[in-house]
C-alpha positions in Angstrom: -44.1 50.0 68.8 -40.6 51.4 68.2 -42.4 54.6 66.5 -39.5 56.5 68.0 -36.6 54.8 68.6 -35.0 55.4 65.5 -35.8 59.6 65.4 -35.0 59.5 69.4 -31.0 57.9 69.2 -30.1 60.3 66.4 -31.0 63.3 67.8 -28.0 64.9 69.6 -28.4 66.0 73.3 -25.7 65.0 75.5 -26.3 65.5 79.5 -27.1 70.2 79.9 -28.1 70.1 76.1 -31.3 67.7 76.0 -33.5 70.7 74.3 -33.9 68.8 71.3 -34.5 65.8 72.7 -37.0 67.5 74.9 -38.6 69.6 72.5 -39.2 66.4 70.4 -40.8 64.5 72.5 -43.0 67.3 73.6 -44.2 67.5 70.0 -45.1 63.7 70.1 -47.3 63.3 73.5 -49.9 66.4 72.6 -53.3 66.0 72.9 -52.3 62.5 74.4 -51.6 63.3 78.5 -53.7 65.4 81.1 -50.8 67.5 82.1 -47.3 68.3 81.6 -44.1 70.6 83.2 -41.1 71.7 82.7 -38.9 72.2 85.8 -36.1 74.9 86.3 -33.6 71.8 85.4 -35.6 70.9 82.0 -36.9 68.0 83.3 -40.3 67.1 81.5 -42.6 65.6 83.7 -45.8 63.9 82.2 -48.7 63.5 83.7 -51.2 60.5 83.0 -54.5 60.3 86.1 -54.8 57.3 86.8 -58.2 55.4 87.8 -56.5 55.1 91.5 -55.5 58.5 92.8 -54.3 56.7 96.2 -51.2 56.2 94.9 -48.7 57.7 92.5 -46.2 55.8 90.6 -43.0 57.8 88.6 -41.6 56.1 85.7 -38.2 57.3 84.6 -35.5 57.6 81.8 -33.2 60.2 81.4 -32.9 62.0 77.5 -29.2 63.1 78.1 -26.6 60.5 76.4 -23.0 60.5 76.9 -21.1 62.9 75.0 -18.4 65.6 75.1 -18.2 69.6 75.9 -15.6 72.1 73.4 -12.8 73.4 76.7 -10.5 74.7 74.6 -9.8 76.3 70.9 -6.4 75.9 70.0 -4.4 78.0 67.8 -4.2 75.7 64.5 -8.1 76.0 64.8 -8.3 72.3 66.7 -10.6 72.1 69.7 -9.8 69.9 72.6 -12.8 68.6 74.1 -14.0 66.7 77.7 -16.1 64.2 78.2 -19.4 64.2 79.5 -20.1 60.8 81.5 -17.9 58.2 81.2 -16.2 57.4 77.3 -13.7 55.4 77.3 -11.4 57.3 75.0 -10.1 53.9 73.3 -13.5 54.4 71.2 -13.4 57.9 70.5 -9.7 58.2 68.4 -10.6 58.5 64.6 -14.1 58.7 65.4 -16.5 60.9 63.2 -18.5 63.8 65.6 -20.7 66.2 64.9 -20.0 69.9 67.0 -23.6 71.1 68.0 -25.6 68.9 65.8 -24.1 70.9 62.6 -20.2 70.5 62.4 -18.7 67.4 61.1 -15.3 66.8 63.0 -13.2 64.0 63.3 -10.9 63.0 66.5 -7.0 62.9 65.8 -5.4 59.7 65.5 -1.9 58.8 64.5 -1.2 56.5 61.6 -0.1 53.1 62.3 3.4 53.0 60.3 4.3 55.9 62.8 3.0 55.1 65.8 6.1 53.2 68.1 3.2 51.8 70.8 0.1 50.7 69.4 -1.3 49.4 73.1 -0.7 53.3 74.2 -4.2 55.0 74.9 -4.7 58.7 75.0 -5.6 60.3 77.7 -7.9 63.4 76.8 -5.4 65.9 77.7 -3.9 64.8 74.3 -7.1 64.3 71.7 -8.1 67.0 69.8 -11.0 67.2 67.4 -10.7 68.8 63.9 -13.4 70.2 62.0 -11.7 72.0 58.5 -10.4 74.7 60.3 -6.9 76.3 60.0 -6.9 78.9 63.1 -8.4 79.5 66.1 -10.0 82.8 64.7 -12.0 80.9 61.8 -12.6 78.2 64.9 -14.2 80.8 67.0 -16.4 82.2 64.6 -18.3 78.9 64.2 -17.6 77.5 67.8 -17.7 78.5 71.2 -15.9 77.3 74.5 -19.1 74.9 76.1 -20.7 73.9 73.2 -21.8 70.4 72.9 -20.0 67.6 71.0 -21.8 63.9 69.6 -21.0 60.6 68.0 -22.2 61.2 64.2 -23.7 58.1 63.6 -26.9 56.9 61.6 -29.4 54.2 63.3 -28.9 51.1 60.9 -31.5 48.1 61.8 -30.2 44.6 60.6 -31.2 41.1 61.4 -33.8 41.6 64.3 -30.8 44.5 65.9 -30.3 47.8 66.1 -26.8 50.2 65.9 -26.4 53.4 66.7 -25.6 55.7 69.8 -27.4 56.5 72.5 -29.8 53.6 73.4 -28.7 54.8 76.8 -31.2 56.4 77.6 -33.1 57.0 74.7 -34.6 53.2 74.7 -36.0 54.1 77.7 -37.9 57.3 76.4 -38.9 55.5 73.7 -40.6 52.6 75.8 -42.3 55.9 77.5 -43.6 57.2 74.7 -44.8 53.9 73.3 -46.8 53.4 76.6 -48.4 57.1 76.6 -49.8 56.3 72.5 -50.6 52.7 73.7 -52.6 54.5 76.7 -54.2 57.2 74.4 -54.7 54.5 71.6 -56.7 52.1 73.8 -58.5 55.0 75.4 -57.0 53.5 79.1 -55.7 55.0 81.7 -53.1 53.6 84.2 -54.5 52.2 87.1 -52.6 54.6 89.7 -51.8 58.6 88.5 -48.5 58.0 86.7 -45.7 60.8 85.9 -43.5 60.2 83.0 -41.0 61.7 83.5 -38.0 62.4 80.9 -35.4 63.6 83.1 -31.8 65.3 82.1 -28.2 65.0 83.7 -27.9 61.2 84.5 -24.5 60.8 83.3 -22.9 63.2 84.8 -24.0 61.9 88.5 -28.1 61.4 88.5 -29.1 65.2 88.5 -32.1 65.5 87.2 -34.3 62.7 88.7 -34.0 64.0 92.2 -35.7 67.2 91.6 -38.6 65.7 89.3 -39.0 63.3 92.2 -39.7 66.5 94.7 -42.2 67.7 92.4 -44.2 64.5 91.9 -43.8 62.8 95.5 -44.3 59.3 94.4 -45.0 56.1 96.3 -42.7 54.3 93.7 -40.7 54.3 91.0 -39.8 52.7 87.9 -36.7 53.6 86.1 -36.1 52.6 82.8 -32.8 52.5 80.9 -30.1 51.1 78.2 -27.7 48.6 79.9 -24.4 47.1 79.9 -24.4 43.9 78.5 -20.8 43.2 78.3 -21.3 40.1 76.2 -18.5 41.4 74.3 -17.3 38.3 71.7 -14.2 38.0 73.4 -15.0 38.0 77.0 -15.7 34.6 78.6 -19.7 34.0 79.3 -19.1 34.6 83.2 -18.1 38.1 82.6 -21.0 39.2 81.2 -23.4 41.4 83.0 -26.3 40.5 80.5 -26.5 38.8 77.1 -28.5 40.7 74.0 -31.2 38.5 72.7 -32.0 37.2 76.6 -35.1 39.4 77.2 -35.4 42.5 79.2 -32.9 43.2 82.3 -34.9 43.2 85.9 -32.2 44.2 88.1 -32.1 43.3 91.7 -28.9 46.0 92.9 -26.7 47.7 91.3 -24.6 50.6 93.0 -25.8 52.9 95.2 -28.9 50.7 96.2 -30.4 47.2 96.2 -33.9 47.5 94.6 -37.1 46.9 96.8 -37.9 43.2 97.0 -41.7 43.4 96.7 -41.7 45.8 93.3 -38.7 43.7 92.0 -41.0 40.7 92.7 -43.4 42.3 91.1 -41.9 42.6 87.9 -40.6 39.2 87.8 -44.3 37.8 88.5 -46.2 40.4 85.4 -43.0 39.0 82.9 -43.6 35.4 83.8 -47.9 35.9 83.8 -46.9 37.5 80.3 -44.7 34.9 79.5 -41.5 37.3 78.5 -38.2 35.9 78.5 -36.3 38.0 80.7 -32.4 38.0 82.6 -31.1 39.2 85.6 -28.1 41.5 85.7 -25.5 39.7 86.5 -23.3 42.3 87.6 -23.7 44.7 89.7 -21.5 47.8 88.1 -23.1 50.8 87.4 -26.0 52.5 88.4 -29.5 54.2 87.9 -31.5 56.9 89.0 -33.3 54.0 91.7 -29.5 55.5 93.9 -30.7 59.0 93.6 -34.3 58.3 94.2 -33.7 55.8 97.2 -31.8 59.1 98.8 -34.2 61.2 97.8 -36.8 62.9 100.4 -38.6 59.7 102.4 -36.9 57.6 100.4 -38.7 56.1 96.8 -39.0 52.1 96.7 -37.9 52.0 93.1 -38.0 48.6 90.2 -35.2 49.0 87.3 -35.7 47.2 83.9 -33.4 47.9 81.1 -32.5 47.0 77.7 -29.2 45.2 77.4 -26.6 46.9 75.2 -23.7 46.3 73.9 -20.7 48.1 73.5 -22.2 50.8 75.7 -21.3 54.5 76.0 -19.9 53.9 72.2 -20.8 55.3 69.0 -22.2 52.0 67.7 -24.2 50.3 70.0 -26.4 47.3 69.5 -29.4 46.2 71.1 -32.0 43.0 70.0 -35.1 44.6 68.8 -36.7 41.5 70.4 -34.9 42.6 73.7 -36.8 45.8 73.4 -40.5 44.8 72.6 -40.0 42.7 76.1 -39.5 45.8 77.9 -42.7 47.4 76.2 -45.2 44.9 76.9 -43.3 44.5 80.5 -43.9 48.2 81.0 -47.5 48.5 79.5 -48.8 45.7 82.0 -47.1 47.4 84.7 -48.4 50.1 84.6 -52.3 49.9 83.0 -52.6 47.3 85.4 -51.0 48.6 88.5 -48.9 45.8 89.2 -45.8 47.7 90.1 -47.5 48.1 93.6 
């Protein structure tokens, strides 16, 4: 458990640029799965037969994190960038990011003794990133216009928690891949054919998961992810969506779709019969790939559970360690023993 957590967050691949993350967990599930595909969008669907072939469940979690894309190369050799998915740029000034995986850069921020309005916050029109270089010629040699741009941060365990960017969605992957080596490890397979799939674009609008969902055709879905938990210490307890340290997050609705009663009753039933500590999100903010899905072809009934994060979509998230064990012995259950359906 949590073989991959660590080696999945630090790995750069924001949403159109999840080759690495793609190519790594294809190296980790060989020899473990009965089949596996790569569609035209770079989805990687995983395919585990089931003792059930009635029914076929899809399991879910998208590699691509939030990030930022190089749009323009100015003349002193600064880049201004864009985000990809929503960053609130009050956590990117001064930040350290890597251009590419390779680059260290830093975002521009004006010193305190000379800044008149210290509640101002820049718009992205006005950051630029600056990586060492003194024109727009040396710039271009290293850097082109599209190329991708990351939080440069290390995963740093303390305490029973975890830091670091990127637990949206790469928690989820990694609950994935725990599953398949729990499945291969235990020589088991899931009760119904189940498709793991690791599915790209999510942040920029839930891309990916409606094409993997055309190729697999499922009865249901489950979609796993990082979630708000916006139990920020200086918001009031009624604020927050969920609380890190409360268990996993079975959600209910969220927007763009209110989950299907009977999985979502499901999964309550397998965590109490297991005796996990779980929370409800409380808020309803946000969504999943269960919106695309639910529009998708006939419609996909689909169950979301999530580990709560906090200080999402930021270069130093933190998640309980204990909050994500929940969701892997949630998940196992679920799906060796069918109960999803």
């Amino acid at each position: 458990m949590r073989k991959y957590l660590k080696e999945l967050v630090e790995i750069h691949g924001p949403s159109g640029k999840e080759k690495k993350v793609r190519d790594y967990i294809k190296e980790k599930i060989e020899g473990k799965i009965d089949e596996i595909k790569e569609d035209c969008m770079g989805n990687l669907i995983v395919f585990k037969k089931g003792n059930n072939p009635q029914k076929k469940l899809m399991v879910a979690a998208h590699m691509d994190e939030v990030g930022f894309l190089i749009t323009k190369i100015n003349k002193d050799g600064t880049f201004g960038i864009s985000p990809v998915g929503g960053i609130d740029p009050r956590v990117v000034k001064a930040q350290r990011l890597l251009i590419n995986g390779e680059i260290s850069a830093v975002i521009n921020s004006k010193p305190i003794h000379l800044e008149k309005d210290t509640s101002a916050v820049a718009n992205y029109s006005e950051i630029k990133l600056y990586a060492g270089f003194t024109n727009d010629e040396n710039a271009k040699s290293k850097v082109n216009l599209g190329d991708m741009v990351t939080f440069d941060v290390d995963y740093i365990e303390s305490d029973g928690h975890a830091l670091c960017k990127a637990f949206d969605d790469r928690a989820g992957c990694s609950v994935m891949l725990d599953t398949i080596d729990f499945l291969f490890e235990n020589d088991l397979k899931p009760e119904y054919d189940t498709y793991f799939c690791f599915v790209v674009q999510e942040e920029t609008g839930l891309r990916g998961s409606g094409s993997a969902a055309e190729y697999v055709k499922p009865d249901a879905a489950l979609i796993l992810e990082g979630t708000t938990a916006g139990d920020n210490p200086e918001n009031e307890p009624e604020k927050w969506a969920t609380h890190i340290g409360n268990g996993p997050v079975l959600t209910f609705m969220h927007s763009g779709v209110v989950l299907d009663k009977k999985i979502y009753e499901n999964i309550v039933n397998t965590a109490q019969d297991l005796n996990i500590i779980y929370q409800h999100k409380m808020r309803t903010a946000g969504g999943t790939d269960a919106a695309r899905l639910s529009r998708s072809m006939y419609g996909i009934p689909c169950g979301v559970i999530s580990v709560p994060c906090r200080y999402l979509h930021s270069p130093n998230t933190i998640i309980s360690l204990d909050d994500y064990d929940g969701v892997v012995k949630l998940v196992k259950s679920l799906i060796s023993e069918g109960r999803i359906f």
